[in-house]
C-alpha positions as CSV (number, residue, x, y, z in Angstrom):
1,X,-5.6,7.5,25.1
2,X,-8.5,9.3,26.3
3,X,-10.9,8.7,23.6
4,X,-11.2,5.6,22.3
5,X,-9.2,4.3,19.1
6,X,-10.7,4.6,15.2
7,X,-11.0,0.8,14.9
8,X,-13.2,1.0,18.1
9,X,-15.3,4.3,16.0
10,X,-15.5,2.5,13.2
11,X,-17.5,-0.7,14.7
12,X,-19.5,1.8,16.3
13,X,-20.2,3.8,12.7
14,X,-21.1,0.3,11.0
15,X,-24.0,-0.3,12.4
16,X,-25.6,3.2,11.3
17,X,-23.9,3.3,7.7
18,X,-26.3,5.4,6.0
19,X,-24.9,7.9,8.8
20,X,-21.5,7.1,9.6
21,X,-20.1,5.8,6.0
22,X,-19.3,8.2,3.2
23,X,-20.1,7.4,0.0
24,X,-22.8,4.5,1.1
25,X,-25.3,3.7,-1.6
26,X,-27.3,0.7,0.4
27,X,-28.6,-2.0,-1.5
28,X,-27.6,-5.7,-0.4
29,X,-23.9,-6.2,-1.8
30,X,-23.0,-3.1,0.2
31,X,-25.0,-4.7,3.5
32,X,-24.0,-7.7,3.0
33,X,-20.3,-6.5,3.5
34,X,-20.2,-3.9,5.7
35,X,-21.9,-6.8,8.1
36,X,-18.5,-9.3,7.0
37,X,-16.6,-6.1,7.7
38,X,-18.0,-5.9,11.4
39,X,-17.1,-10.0,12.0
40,X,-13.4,-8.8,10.4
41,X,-12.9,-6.0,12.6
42,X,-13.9,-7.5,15.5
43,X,-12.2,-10.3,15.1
44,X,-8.6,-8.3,14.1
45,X,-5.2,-8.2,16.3
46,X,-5.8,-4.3,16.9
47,X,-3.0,-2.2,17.5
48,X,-2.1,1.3,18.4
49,X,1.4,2.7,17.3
50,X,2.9,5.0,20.1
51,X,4.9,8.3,18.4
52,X,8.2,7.7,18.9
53,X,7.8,3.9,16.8
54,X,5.6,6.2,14.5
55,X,8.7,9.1,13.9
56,X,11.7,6.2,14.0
57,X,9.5,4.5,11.2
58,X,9.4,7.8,9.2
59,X,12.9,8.4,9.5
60,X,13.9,4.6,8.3
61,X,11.7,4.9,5.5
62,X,13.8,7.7,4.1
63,X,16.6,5.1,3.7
64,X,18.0,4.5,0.1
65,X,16.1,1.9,-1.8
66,X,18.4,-0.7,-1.7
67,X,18.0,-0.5,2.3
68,X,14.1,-0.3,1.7
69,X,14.2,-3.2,0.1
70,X,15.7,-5.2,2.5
71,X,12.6,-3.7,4.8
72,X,10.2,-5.2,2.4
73,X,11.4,-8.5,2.9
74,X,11.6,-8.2,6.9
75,X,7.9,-6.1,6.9
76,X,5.8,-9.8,7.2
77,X,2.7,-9.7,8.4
78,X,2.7,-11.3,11.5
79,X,-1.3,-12.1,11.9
80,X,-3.3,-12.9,9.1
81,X,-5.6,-10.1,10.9
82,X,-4.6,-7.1,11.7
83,X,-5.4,-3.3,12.6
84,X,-3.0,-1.0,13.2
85,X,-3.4,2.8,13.6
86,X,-1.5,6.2,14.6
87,X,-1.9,9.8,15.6
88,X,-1.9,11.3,12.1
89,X,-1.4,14.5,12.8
90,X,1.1,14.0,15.1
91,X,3.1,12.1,12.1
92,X,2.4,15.2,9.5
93,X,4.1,17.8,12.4
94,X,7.4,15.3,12.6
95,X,7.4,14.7,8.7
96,X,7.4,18.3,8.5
97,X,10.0,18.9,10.9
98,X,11.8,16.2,9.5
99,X,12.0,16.9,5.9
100,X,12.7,20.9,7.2
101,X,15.5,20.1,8.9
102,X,16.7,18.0,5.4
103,X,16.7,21.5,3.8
104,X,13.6,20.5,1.7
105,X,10.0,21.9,1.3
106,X,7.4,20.4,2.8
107,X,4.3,20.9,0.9
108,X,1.0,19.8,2.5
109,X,0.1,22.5,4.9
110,X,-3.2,23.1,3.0
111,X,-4.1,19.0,3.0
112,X,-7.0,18.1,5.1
113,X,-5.5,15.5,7.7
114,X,-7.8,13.4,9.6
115,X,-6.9,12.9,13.3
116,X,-6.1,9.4,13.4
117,X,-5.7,6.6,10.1
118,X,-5.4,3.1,10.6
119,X,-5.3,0.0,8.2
120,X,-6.9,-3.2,8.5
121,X,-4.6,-5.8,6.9
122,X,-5.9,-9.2,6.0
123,X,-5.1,-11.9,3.9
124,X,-6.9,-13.0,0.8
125,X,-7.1,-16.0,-1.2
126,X,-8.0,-15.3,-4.4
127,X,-10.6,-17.8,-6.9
128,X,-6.5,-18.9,-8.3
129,X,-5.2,-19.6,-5.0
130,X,-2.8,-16.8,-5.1
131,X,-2.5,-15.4,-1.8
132,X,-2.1,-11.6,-0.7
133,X,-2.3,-9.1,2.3
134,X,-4.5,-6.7,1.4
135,X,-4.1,-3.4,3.1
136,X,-7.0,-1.1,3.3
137,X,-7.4,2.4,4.7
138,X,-9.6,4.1,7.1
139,X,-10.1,7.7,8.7
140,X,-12.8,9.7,10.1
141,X,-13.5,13.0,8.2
142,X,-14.2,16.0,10.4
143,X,-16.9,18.4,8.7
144,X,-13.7,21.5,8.6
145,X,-11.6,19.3,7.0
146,X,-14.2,18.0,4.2
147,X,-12.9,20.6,1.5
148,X,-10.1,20.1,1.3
149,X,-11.0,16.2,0.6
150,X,-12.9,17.2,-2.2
151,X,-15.5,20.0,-3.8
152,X,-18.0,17.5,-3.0
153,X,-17.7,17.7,1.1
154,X,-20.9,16.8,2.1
155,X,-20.5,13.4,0.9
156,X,-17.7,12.9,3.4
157,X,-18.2,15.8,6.2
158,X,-18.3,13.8,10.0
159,X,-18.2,10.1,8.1
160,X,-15.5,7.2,8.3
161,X,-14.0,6.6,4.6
162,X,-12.3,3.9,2.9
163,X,-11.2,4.3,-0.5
164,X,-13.0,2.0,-2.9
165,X,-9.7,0.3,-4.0
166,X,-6.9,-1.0,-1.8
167,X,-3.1,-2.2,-2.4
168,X,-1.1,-5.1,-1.6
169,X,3.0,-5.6,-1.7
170,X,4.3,-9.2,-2.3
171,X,7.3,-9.5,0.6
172,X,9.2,-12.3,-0.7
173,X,9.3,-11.8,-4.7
174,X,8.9,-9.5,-7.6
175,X,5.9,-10.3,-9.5
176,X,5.9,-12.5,-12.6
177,X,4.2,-10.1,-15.5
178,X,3.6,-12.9,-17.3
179,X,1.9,-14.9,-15.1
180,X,0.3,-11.7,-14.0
181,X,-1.5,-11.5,-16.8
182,X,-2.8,-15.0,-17.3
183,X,-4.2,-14.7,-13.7
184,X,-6.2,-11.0,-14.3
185,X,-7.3,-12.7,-17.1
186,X,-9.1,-16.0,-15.7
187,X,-10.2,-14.3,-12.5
188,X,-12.4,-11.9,-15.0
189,X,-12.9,-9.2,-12.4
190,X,-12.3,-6.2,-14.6
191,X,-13.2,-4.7,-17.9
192,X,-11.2,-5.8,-21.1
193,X,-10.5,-2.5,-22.3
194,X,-8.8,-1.5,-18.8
195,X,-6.2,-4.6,-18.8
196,X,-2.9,-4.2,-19.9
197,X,-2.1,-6.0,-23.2
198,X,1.8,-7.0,-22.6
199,X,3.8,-7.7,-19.4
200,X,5.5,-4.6,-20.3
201,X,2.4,-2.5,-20.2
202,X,1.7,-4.0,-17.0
203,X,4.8,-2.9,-15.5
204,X,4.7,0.5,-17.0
205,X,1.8,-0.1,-14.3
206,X,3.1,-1.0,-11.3
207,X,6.2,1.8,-11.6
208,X,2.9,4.5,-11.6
209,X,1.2,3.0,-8.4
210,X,4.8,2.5,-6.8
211,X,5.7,5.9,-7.4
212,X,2.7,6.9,-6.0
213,X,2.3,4.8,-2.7
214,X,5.7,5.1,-2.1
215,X,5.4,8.7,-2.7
216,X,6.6,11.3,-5.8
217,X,9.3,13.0,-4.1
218,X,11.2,9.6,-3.2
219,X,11.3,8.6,-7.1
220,X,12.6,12.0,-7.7
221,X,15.0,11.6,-4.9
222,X,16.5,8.2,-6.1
223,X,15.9,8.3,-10.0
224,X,18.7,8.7,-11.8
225,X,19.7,12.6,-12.7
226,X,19.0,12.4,-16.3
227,X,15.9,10.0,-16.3
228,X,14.9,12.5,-13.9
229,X,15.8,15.5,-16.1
230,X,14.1,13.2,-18.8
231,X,10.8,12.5,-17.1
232,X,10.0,15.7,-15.0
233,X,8.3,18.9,-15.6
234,X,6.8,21.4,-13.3
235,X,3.2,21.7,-13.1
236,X,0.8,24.4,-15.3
237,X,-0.6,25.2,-11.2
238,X,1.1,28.5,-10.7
239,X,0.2,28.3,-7.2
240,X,1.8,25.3,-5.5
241,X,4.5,25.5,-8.3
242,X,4.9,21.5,-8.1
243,X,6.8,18.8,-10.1
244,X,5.0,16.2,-12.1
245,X,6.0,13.2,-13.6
246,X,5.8,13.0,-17.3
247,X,5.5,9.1,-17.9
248,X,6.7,9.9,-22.2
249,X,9.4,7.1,-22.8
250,X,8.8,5.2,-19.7
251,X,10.0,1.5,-21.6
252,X,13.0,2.9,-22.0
253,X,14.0,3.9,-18.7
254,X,12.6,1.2,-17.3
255,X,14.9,-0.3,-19.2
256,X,17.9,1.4,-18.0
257,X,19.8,-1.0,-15.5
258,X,23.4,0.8,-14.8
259,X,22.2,2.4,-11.5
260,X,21.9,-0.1,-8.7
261,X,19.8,2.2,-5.7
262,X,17.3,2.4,-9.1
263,X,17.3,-1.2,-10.4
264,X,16.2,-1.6,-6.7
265,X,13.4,1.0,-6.3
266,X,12.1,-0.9,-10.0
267,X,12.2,-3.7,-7.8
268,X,9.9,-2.9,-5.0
269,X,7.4,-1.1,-7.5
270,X,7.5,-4.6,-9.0
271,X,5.4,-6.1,-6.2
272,X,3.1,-3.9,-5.6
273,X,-0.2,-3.8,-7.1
274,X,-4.1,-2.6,-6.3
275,X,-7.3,-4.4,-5.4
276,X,-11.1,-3.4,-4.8
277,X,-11.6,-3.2,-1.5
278,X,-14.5,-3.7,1.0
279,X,-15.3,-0.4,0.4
280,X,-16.0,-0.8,-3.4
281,X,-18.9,-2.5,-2.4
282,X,-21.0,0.1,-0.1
283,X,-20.0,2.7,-1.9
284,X,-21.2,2.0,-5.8
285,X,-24.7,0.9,-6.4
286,X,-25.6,-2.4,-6.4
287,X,-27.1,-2.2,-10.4
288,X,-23.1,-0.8,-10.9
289,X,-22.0,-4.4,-9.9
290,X,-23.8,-6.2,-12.6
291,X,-23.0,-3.7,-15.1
292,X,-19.3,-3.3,-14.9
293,X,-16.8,-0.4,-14.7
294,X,-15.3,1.2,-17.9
295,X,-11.6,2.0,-18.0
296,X,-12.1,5.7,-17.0
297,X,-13.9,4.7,-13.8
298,X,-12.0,2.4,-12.9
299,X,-8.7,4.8,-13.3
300,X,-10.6,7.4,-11.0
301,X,-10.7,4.4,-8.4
302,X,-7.3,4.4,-8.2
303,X,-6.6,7.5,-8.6
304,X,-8.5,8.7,-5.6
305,X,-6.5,5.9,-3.4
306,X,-3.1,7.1,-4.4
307,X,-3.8,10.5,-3.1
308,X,-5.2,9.5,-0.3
309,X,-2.7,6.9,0.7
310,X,0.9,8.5,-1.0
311,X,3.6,7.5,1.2
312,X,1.9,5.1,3.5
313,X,3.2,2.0,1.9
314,X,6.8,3.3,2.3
315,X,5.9,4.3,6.1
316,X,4.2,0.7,6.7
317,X,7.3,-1.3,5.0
318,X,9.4,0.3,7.6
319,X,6.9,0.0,10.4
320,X,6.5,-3.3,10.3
321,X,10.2,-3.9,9.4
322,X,10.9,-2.1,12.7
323,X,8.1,-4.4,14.6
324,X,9.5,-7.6,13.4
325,X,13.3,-6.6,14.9
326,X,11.7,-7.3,18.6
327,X,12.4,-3.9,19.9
328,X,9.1,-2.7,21.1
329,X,7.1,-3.3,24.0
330,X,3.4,-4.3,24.0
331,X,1.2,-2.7,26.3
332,X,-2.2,-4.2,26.5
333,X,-5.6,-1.9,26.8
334,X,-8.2,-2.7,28.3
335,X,-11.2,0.5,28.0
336,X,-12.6,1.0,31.6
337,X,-16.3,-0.1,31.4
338,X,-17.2,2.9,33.3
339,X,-16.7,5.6,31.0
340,X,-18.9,5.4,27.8
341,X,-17.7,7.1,25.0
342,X,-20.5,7.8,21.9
343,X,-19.5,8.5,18.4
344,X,-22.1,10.0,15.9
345,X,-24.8,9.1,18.9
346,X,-24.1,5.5,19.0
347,X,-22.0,3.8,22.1
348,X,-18.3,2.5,21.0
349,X,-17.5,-0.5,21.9
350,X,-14.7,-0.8,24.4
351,X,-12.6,-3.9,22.5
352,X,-9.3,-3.9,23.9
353,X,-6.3,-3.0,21.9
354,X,-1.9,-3.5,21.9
355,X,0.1,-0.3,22.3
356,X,3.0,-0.5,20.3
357,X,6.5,1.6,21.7
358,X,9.8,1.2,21.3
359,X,11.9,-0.3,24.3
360,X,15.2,1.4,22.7
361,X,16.2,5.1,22.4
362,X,16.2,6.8,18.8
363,X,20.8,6.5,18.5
364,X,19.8,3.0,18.7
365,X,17.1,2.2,16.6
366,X,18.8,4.0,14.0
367,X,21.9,1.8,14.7
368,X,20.0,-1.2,14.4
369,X,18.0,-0.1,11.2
370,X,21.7,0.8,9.8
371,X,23.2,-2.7,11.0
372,X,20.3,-5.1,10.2
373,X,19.2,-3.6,7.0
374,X,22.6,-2.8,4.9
375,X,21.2,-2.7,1.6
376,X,20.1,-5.5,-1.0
377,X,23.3,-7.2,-2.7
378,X,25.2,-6.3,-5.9
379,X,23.0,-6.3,-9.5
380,X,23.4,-10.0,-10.8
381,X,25.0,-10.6,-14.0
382,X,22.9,-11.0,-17.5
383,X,22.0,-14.7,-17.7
384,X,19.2,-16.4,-19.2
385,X,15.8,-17.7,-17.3
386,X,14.0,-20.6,-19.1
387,X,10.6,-21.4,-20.1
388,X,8.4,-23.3,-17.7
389,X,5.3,-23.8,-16.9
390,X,3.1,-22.5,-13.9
391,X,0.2,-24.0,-12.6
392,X,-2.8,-21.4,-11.6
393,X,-5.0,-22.9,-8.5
394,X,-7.9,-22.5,-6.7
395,X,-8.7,-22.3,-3.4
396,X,-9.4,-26.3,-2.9
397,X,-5.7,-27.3,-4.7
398,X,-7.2,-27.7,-8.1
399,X,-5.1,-26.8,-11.4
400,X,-7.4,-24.4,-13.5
401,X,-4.9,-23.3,-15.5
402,X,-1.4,-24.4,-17.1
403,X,0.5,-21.1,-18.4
404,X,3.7,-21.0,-20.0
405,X,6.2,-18.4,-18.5
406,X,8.5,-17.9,-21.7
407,X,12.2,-17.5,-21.2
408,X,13.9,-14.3,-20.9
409,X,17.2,-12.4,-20.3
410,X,18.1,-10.9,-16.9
411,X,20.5,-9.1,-15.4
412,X,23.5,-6.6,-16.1
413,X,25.9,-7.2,-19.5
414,X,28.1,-4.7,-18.3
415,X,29.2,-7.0,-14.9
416,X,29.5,-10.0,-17.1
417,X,27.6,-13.4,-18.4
418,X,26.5,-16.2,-17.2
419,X,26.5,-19.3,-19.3
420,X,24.3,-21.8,-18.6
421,X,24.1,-25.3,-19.8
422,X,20.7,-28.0,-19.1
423,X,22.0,-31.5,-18.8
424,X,18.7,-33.3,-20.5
425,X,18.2,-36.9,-18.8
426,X,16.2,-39.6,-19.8
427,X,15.4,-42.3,-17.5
């Protein structure tokens, strides 16, 4: 690369954020973590993904959901600290050749896309103990590109951004509503009127942000033809002509259980959820902290990450699940100390950085995607979960909560029953 990468930019940017950070409101909560944010960066496995991992990681993330789910559960983490980042641009020109060559439209000629995004992924112990990766987005907005972010471009024009909320996916299970529920409720972190009211309500929630972060056109793609039929309607904009999701009867189809490549994608939304990021804190006053959000705020939060992140989730499952099969080669950076690059009129840092490339051709990787990751198994039949209780932690170990997860039914009628029967021993 000749100039240096965004993670490199954005250490560079931090210590000017006035200048460098859109959106930056000052005060000491926002000070306070854009310095914790420096130590993080720093500190971070950085990585660099070369184009042809970057288009094979495209094309496996087009795979039906049953095979996307397997991805999920192969797309760990592998450092508890991580950047990683691509040639955006490069990725919009083969998504549009891609999806072109698929017979379908590709719509986002008119989007402002920045040159490069990258994601620092951590993980984050929350005041329960529960545990998460949170992923959180960054890119460098040029001042021709600002527009088409938003009416308000001089807010954003030559700044790094970072949405003010962020998203996680759970790898190795679905999330429990239920217990869901008991944690948003003890950690206290947002307003009352916002929370959902039901487990049912709150996965009404997560099929939203999974349709969105997985992006619209893959629900459409994999939803059964009459939900679809059901649940779609084209947009009152005359001029992009676009299909939008009427969310009218959602319980009901989510519900519906008698397609297996759907029961699947209902799967993955299941573990997704969002989270205030880092850059919630520079970018709303600091008064705004001790005052609260209301639910209409708080919806514009995440609305703003969805449509700047659709379809990276589904492009960083497969990523990852692509890194984790041992078929790329690591190249290791190091910046030459003689050329000094600037950014904004600061110095970047030269930090070294991993290039990662696959060490297979393309008739192979999509061999291996197709052998390794065959699709998640049969729909179980209906059977009965029992009660039990949960214990809710903090960080040190300590129980500060005991919730009851009530039984429930699971499963498809249609492919049979299973009985079960609890032997009850007393010693």
């Amino acid at each position: 690369m000749d100039k240096p990468i965004l993670c490199n930019q954005i250490l560079s940017g931090l210590t000017q954020p006035k200048k460098a950070l859109a959106l930056y409101s000052g005060g000491s909560i926002a000070d306070s973590m854009i310095r914790q944010t420096q130590v993080d960066l720093l500190q971070s496995q950085k990585f660099v993904v070369s184009e042809n991992l970057v288009n094979n990681a495209y094309k496996a993330s087009t795979e039906k959901p049953s095979v996307l789910l397997e991805m999920v559960e192969n797309a760990q983490i592998p450092f508890d600290n991580l950047w990683i980042e691509w040639d955006e641009r490069s990725r919009q020109k083969f998504i549009k050749e891609f999806t072109n060559k698929r017979g379908q439209d590709y719509n986002f000629d008119s989007r402002g896309v920045p040159e490069r995004v990258g994601y620092h992924i951590k993980k984050f112990t929350d005041e329960t103990g529960h545990v998460d990766f949170l992923y959180e987005m960054w890119a460098f907005i040029e001042k021709d590109k600002a527009e088409d972010f938003t009416e308000q471009a001089d807010f954003l024009a030559d700044k790094f951004i970072q949405p003010s909320m962020c998203f996680t996916i759970n790898n190795n299970k679905s999330i429990n509503f239920e217990e869901e529920l008991e944690r948003v409720d003890t950690l206290d972190e947002f307003p009352k009127e916002w929370r959902a009211k039901s487990s049912d309500q709150l996965m009404e929630r997560a099929f939203h942000t999974g349709a969105k972060l997985l992006s619209s056109w893959y629900l459409f793609e994999n939803m059964p033809k009459h939900l679809l039929k059901k649940h779609t309607r084209h947009s009152n904009n005359k001029k992009n002509g676009q299909i939008v999701f009427d969310s009218n009867n959602l319980p009901d189809t989510l519900a519906y259980d008698k397609d297996h490549e759907f029961n699947c994608l209902k799967e993955i939304y299941s573990r997704i959820s969002m989270a205030q990021s880092r850059g919630m804190h520079w970018s709303i006053p600091s008064w705004k902290f001790q005052e609260g959000y209301s639910r209409d705020e708080i919806q514009d939060h995440e609305h703003n990450l969805t449509v700047m992140c659709e379809g990276d989730l589904r492009f960083l499952i497969s990523l990852f699940a692509l890194i984790n099969q041992d078929v790329s080669d690591i190249q290791n950076i190091v910046p030459d100390n003689k050329i000094i690059h600037t950014k904004l009129g600061k110095r970047v840092p030269r930090n070294e950085y991993k290039v990662l490339s696959l060490n297979i051709s393309d008739r192979k990787v999509k061999k291996l995607y197709k052998d390794t990751f065959i699709g998640k198994g049969n729909p179980k039949r209906l059977h009965t979960r029992r009660g039990h209780f949960r214990h809710l932690r903090n960080i040190h170990g300590e129980i500060v909560k005991k919730v009851w997860i009530k039984s429930c039914v699971a499963g498809n009628a249609e492919l049979g029953t299973i009985e079960k029967d609890y032997n009850l021993k007393s010693e």
